[in-house]
KEMITI-43681 format. One line per 5 residues: their letters; for each residue x, y, z of N, C-alpha, C, O. Coordinates in Angstrom, 3 decimals, padded with zeros to 6 digits. Each point is the difference from the previous one (the first is absolute). Layout:
<pts>
a = X,Y,Z,X,Y,Z,X,Y,Z,X,Y,Z  ... $
</pts>
This chain:
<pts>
xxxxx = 204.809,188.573,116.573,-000.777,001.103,000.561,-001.312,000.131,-000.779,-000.131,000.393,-001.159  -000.817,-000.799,002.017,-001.380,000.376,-000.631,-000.389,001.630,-000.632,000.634,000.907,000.540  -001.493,-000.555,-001.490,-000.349,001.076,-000.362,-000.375,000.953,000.962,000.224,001.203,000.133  -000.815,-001.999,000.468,-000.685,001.250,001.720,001.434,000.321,000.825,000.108,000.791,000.936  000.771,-001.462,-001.421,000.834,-000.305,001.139,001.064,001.321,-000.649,000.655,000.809,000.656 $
xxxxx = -000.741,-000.910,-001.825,001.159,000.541,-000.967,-000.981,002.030,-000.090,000.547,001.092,-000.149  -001.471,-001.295,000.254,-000.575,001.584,000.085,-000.325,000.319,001.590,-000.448,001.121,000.243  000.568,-001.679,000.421,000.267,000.543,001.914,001.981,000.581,-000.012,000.580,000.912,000.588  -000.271,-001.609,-001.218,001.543,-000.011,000.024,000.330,001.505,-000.614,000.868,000.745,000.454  -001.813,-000.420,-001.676,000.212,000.856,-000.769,-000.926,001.224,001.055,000.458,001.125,000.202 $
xxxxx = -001.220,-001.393,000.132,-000.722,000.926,000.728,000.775,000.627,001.298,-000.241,001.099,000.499  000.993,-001.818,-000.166,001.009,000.049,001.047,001.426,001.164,000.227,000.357,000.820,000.846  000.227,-001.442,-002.397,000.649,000.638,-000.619,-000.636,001.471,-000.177,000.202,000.843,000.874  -000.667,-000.662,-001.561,-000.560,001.289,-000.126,-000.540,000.749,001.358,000.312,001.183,000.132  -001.099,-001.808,000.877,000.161,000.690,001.027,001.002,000.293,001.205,-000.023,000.644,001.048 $
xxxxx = 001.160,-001.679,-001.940,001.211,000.367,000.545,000.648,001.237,-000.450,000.091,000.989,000.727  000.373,-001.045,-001.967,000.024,001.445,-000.905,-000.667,001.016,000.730,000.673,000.824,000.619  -001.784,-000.783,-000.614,-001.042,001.044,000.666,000.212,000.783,001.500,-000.203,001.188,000.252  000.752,-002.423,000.784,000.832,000.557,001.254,001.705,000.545,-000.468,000.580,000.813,000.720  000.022,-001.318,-001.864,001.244,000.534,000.075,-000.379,001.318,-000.465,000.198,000.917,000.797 $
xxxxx = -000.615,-000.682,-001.726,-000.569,001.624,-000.437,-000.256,000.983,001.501,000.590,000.938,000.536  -001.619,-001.629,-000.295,-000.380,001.299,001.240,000.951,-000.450,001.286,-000.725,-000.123,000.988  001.985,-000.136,-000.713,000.436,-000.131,000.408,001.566,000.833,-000.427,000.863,000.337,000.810  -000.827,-000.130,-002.406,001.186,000.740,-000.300,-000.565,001.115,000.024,000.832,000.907,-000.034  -001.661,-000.630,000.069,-001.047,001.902,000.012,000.004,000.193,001.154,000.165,001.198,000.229 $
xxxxx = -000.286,-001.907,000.820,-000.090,000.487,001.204,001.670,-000.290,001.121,000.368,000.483,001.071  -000.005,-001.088,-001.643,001.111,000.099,000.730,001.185,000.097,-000.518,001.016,000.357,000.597  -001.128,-000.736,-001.950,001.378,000.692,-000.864,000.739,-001.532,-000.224,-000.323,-000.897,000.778  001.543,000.558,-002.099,000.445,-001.196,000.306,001.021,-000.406,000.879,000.058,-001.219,000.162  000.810,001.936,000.487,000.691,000.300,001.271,-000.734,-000.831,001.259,000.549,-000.613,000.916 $
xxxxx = -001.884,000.791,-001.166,-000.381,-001.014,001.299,-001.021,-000.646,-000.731,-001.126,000.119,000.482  001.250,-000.876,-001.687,-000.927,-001.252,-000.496,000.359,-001.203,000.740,001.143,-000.019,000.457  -002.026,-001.166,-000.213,001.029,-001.214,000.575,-001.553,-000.395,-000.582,-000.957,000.673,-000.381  001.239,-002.187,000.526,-000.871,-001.204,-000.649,-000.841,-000.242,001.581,-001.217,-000.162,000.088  001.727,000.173,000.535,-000.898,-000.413,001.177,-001.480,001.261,000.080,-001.172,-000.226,000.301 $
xxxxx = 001.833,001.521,-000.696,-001.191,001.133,000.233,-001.177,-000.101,-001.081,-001.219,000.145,000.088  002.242,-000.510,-001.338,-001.213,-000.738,-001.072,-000.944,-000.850,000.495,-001.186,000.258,000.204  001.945,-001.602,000.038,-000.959,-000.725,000.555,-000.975,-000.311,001.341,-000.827,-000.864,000.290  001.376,002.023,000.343,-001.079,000.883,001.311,-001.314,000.657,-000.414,-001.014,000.061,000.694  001.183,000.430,-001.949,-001.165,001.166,-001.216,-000.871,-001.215,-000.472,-001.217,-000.006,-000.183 $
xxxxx = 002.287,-001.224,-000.006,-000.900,-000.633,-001.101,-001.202,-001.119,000.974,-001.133,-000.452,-000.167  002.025,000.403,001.028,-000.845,-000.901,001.196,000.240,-001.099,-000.279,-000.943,-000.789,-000.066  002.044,000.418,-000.150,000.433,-001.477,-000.496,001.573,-000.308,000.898,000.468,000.888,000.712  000.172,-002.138,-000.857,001.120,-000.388,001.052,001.240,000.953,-000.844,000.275,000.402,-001.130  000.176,-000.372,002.385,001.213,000.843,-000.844,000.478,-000.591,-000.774,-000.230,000.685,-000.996 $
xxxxx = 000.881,-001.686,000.607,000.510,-001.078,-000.881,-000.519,000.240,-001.386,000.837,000.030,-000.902  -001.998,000.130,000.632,-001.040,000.194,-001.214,000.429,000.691,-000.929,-000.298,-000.393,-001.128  001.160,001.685,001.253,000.489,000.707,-000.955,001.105,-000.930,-000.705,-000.074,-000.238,-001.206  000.951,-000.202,001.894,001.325,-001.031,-000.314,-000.229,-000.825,-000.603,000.659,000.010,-001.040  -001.541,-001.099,001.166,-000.907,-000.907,-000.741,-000.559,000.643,-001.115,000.725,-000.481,-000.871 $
xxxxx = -001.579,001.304,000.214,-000.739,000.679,-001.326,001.199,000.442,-000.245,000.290,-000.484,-001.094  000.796,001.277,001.561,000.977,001.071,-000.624,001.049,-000.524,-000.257,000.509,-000.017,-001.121  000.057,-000.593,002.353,001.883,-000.555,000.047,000.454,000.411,000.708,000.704,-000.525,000.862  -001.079,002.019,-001.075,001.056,001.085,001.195,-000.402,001.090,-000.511,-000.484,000.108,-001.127  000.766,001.340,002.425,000.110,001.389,-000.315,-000.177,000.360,-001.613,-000.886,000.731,-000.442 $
xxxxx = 001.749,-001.290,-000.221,000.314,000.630,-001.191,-001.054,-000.472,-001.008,-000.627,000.722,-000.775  000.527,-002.170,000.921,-001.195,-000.683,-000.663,-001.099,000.685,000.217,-000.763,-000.047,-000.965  000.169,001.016,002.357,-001.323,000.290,000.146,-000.096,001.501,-000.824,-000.864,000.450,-000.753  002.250,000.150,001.286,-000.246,001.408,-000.781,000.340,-000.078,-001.946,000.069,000.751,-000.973  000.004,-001.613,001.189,000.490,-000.372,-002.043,-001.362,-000.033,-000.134,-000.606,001.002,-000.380 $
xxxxx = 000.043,-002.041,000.647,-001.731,000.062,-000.226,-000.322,001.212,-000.346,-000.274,000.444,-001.116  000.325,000.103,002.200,-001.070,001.380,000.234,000.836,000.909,-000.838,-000.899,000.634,-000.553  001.703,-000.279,000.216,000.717,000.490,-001.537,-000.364,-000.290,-000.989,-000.396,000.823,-000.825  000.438,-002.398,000.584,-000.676,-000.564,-001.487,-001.653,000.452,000.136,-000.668,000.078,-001.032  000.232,000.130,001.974,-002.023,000.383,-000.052,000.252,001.789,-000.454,-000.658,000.631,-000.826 $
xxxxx = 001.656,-000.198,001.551,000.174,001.402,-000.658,000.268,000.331,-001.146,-000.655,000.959,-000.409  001.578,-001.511,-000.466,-000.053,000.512,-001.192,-000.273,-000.882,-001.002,000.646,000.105,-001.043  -002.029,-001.523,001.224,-000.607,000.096,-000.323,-001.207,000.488,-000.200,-000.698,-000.208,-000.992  000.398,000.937,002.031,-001.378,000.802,-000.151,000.559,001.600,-000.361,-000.703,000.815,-000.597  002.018,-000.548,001.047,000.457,001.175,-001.157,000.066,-000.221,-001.646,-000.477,000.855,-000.746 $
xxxxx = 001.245,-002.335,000.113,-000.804,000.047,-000.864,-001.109,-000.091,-001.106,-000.056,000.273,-001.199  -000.854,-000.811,002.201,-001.479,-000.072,-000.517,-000.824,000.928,000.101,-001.096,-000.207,-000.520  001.385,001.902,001.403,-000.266,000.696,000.455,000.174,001.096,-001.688,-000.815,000.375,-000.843  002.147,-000.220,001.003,000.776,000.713,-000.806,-000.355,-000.537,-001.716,000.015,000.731,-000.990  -000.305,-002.136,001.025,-000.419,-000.686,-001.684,-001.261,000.677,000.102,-000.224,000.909,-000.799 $
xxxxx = -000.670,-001.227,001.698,-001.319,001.058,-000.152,-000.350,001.042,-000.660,-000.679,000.136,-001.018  001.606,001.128,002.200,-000.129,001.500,-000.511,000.565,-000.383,-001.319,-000.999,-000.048,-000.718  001.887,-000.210,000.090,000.559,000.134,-001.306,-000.994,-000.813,-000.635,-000.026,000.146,-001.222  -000.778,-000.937,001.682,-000.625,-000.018,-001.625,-001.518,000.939,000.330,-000.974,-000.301,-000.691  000.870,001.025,001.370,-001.060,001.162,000.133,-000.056,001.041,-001.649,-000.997,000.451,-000.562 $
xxxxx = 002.186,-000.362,000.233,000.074,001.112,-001.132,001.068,-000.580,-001.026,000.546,-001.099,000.096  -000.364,001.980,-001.024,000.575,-000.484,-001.735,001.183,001.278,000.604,001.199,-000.263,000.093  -001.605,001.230,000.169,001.614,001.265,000.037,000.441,-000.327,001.122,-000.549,-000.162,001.091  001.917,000.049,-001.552,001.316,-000.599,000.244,000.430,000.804,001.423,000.503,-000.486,001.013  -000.921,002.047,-001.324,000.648,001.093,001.461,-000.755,-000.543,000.762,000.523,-000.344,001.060 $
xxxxx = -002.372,-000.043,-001.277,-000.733,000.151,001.156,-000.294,-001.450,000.740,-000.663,-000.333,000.983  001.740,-000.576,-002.244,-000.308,-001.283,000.911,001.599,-000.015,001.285,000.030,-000.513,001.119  001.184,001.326,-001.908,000.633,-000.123,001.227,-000.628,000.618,001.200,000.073,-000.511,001.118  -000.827,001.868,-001.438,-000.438,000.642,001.730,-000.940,-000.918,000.425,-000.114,000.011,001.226  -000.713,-000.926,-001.882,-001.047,-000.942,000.795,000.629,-000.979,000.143,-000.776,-000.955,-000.048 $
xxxxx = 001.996,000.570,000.235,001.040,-001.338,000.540,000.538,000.814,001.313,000.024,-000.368,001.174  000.405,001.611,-001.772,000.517,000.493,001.514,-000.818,-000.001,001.064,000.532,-000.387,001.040  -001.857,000.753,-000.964,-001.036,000.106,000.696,-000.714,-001.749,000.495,-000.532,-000.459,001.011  000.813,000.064,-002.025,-000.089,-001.552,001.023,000.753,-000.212,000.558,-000.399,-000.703,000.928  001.979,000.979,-000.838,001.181,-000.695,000.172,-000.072,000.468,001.008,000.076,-000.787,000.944 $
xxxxx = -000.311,002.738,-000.525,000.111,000.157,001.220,-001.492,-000.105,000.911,000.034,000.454,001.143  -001.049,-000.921,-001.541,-000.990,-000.860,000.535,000.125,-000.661,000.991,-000.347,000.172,001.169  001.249,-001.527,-002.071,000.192,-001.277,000.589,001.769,000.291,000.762,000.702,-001.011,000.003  -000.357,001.709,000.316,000.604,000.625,000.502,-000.177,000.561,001.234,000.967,-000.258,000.717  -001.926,001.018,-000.089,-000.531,000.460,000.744,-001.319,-001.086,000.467,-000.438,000.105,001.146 $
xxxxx = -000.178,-001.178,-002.131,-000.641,-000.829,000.721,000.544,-001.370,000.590,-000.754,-000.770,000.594  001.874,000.551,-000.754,000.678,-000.947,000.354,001.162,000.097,000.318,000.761,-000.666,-000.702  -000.101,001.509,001.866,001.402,000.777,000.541,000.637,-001.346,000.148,000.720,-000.442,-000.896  -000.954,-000.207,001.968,000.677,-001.269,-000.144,000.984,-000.577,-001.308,001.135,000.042,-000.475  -002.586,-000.639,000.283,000.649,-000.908,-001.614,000.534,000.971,-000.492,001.135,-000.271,000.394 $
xxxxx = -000.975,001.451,-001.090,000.847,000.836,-000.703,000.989,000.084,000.774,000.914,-000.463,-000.681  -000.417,000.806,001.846,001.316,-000.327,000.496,000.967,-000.911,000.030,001.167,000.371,-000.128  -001.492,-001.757,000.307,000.677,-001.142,-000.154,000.152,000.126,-001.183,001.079,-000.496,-000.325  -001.681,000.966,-000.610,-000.285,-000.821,-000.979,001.473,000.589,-000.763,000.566,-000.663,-000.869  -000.033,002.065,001.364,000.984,000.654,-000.040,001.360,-000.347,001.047,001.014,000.687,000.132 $
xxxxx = -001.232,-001.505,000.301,001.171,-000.388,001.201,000.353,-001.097,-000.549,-000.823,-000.908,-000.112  002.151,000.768,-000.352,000.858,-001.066,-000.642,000.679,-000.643,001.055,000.781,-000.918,-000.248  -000.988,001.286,001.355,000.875,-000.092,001.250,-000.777,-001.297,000.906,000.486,-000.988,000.550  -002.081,001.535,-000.683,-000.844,-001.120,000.544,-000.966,-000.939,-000.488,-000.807,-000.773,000.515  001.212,001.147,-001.882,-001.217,-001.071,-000.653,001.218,-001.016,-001.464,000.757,000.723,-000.648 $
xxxxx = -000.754,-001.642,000.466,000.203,-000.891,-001.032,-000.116,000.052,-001.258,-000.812,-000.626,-000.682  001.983,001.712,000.163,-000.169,000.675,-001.112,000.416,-000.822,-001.379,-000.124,000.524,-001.107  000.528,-001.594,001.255,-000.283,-001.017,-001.474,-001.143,-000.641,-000.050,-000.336,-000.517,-001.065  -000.311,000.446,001.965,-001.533,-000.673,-000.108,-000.669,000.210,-001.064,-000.455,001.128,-000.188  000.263,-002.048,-000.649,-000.633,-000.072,-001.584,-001.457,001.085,-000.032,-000.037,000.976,-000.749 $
xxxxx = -000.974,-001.299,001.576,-000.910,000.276,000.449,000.264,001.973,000.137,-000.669,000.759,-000.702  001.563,-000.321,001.549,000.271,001.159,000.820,000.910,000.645,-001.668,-000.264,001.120,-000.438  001.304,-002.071,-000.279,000.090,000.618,-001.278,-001.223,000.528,-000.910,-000.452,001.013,-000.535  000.287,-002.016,000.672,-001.625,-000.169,-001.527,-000.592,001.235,000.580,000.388,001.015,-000.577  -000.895,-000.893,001.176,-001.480,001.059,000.673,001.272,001.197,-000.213,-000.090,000.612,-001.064 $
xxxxx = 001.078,-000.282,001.827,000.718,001.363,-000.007,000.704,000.170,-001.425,000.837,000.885,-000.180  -001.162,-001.648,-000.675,000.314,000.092,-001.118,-001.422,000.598,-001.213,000.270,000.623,-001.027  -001.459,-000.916,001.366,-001.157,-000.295,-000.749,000.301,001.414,000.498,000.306,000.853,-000.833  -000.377,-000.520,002.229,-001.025,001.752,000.233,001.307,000.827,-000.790,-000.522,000.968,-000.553  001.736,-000.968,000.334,000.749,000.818,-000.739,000.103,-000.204,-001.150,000.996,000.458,-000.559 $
xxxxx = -001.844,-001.112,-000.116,-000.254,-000.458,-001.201,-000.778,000.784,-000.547,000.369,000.444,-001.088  -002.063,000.122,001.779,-000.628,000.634,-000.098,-000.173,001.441,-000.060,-000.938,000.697,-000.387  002.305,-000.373,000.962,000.416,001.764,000.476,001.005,000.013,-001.541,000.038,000.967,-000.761  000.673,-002.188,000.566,000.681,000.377,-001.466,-000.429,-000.327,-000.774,000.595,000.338,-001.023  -001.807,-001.153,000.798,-000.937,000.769,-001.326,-000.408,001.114,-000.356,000.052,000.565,-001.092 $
xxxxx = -000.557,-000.198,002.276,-000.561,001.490,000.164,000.964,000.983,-000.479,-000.402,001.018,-000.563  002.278,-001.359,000.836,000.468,001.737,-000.191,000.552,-000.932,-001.664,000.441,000.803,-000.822  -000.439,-002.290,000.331,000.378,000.156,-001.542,-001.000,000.675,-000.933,000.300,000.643,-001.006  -001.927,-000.947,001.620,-000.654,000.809,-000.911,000.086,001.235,-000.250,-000.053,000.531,-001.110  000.273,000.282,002.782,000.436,001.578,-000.571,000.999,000.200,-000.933,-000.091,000.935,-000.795 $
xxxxx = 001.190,-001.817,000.789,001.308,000.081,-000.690,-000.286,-000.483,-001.220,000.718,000.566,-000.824  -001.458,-001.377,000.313,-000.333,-000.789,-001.378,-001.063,001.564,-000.529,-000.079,000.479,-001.131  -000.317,-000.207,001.864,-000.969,001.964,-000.300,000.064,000.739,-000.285,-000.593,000.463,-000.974  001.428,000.112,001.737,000.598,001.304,000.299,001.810,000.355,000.303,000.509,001.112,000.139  000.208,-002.529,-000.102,001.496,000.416,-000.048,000.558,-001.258,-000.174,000.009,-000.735,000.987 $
xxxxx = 000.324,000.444,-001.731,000.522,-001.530,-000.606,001.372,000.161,000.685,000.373,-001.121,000.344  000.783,002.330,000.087,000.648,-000.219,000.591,000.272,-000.519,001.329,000.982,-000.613,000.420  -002.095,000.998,000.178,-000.431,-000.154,001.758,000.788,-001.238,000.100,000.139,-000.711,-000.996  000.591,000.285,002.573,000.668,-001.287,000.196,-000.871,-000.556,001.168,000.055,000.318,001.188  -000.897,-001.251,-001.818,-001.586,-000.562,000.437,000.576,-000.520,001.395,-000.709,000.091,001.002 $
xxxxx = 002.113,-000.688,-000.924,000.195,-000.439,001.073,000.289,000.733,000.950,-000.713,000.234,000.976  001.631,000.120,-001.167,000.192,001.277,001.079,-001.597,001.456,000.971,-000.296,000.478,001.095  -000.166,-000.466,-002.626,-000.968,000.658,000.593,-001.267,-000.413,000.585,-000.848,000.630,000.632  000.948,-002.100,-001.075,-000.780,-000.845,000.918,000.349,-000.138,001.886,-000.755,-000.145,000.962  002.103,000.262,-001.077,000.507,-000.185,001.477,-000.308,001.128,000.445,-000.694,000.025,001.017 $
xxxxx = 001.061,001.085,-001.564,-000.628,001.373,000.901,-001.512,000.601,000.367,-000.449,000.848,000.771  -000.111,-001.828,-001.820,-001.921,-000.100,000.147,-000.158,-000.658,001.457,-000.800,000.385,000.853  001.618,-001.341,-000.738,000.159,-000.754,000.872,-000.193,000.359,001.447,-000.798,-000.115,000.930  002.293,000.750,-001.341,000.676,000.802,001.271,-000.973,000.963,000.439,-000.168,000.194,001.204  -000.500,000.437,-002.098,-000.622,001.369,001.082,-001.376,-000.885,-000.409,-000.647,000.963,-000.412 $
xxxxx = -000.039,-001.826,000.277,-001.648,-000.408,001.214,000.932,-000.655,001.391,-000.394,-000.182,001.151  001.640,-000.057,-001.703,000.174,-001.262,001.410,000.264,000.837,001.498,-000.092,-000.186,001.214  000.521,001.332,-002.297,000.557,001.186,001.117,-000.873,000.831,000.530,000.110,000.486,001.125  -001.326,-000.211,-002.169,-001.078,000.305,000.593,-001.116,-000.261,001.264,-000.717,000.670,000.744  000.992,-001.825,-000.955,-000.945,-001.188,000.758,000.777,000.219,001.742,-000.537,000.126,001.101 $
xxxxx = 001.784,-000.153,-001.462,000.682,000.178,001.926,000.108,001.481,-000.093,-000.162,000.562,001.083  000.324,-000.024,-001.792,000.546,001.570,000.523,-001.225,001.010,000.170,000.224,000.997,000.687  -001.715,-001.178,-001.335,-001.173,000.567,000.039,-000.377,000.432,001.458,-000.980,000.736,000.109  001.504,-001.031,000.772,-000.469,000.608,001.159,000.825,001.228,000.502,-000.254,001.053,000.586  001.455,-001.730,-001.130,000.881,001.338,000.680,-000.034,001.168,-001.077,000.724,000.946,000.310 $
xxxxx = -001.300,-000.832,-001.318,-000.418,000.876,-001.162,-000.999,000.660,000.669,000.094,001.193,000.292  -001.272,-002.039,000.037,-000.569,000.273,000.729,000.312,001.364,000.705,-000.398,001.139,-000.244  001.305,-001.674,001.271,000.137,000.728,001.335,000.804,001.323,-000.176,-000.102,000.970,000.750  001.113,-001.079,-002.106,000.473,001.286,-000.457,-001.047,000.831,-000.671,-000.262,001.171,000.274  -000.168,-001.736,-000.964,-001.560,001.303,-000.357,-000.573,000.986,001.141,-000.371,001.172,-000.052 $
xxxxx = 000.451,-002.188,001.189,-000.935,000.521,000.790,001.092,000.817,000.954,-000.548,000.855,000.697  001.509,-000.923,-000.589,000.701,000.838,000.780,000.626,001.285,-001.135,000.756,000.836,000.495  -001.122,-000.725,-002.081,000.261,000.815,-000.404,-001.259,000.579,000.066,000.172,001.214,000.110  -000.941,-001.392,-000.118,-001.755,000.930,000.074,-000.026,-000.235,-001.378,-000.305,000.955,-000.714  000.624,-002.281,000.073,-000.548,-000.203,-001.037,-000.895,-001.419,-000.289,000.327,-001.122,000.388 $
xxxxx = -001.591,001.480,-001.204,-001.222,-001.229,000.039,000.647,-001.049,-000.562,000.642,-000.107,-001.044  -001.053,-001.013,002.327,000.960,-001.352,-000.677,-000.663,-000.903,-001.126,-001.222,-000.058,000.142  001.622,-000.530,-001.024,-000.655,-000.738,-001.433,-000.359,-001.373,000.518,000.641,-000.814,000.665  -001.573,000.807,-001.052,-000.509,-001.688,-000.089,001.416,-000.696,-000.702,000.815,000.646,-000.658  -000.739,-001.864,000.907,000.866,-001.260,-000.409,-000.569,-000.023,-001.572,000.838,-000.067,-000.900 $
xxxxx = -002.027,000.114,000.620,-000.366,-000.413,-001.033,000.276,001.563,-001.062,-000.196,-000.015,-001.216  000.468,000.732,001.657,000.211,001.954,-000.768,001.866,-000.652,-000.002,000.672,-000.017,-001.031  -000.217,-000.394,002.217,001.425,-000.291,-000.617,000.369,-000.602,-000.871,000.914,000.366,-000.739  -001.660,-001.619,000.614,000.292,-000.972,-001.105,-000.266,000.820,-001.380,000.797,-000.372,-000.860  -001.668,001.359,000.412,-000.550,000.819,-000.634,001.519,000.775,-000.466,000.713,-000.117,-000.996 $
xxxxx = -000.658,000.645,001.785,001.179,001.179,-000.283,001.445,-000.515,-000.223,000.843,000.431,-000.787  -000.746,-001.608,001.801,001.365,-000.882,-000.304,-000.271,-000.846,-001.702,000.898,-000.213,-000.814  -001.904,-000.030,000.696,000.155,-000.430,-001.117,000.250,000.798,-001.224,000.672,-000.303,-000.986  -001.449,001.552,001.280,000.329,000.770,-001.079,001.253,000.621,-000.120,000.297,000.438,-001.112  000.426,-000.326,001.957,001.141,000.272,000.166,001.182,-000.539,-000.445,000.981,000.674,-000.313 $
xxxxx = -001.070,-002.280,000.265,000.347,-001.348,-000.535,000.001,-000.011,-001.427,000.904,-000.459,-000.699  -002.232,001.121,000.199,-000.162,-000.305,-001.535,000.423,001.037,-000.427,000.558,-000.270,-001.063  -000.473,001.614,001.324,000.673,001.369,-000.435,001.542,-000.655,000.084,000.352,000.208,-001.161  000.316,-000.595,001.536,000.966,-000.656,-000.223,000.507,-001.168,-000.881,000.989,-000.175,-000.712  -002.273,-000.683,001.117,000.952,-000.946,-001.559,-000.627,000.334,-001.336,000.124,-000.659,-001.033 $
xxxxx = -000.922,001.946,001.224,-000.182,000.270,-001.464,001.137,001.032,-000.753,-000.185,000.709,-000.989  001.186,-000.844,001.646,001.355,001.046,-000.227,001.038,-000.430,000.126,001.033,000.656,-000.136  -001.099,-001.967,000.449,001.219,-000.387,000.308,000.648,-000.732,-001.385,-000.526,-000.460,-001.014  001.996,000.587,001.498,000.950,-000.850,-001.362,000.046,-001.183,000.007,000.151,-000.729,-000.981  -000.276,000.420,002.092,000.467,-001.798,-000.095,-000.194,-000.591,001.409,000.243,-001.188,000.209 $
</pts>
């Protein structure tokens, strides 16, 4: 394969990626199929099967592009600042960023069901971005509570951007049916975080 030949291929790929995305946003993965991809992409239907393998091969991709750009996103904000509280709230705030800018890829990227979850590639990357969220809560703990259990409270840092990111609308929609002013995404990450750190600065273990 010639060089021209080997970056059309790659160009391909990626604008294959590019129809499976707006294709899981708009129709949900319940009705994804490879043929509608390759209807978006303007290429033979076959084309996805060939670059991918199959279904699972195309949405593994587009998982591994998600949380690698979650964590190159997330290595960013954290190296913005030296304090430890304010680099976790500027990880949360990328995390639910790229979260809200990439619905797709953050979904698969969470579905063990449809994407190829020993994939070295889909390890490495979902390994690097939780790498970055547990630096962030050992420094609070190396700080301010040497007891804190870095792991654990890493998973619950976790848990509420991940929970943030899908449930923000219907927060949303309860504000507004209580007659109360609804918060920016970015005021939640704010308050969830502080909320987070009032906690493992008290905790036993």
């Amino acid at each position: 394969m010639t060089p021209a030949t080997e970056t059309e291929a790659a160009d391909l790929r990626q604008v294959l990626q590019e129809a499976t995305a707006e294709v899981i946003v708009e129709r949900g993965l319940g009705a994804f199929s490879l043929r509608e991809v390759a209807r978006r992409a303007g290429v033979s239907h076959a084309a996805p099967g060939y670059h991918f393998g199959d279904m699972e091969g195309l949405l593994t991709a587009l998982a591994i592009e998600g949380l690698d750009t979650l964590h190159r996103q997330t290595a960013a904000a954290a190296a913005m600042t030296t304090d430890p509280i304010e680099r976790l709230r500027l990880i949360g705030v990328a995390y639910v960023q790229v979260g809200m800018n990439f619905p797709a890829h953050m979904e698969v990227a969470f579905r063990p069901d449809v994407v190829d979850g020993d994939h070295p590639s889909l390890q490495t990357c979902g390994t690097s971005a939780f790498g970055v969220l547990e630096d962030a809560v050992r420094d609070i703990a190396e700080t301010h509570n040497p007891k804190l259990d870095v792991r654990k409270a890493s998973h619950l840092c976790w848990s509420a951007m991940q929970g943030l990111v899908e449930l923000h609308p219907k927060l949303t929609r309860l504000d507004e049916m209580s007659g109360v002013p609804a918060s920016s995404i970015d005021d939640l990450v704010s308050s969830f975080t502080s909320l987070l750190v009032t906690g493992f600065l008290h905790a036993d273990d």
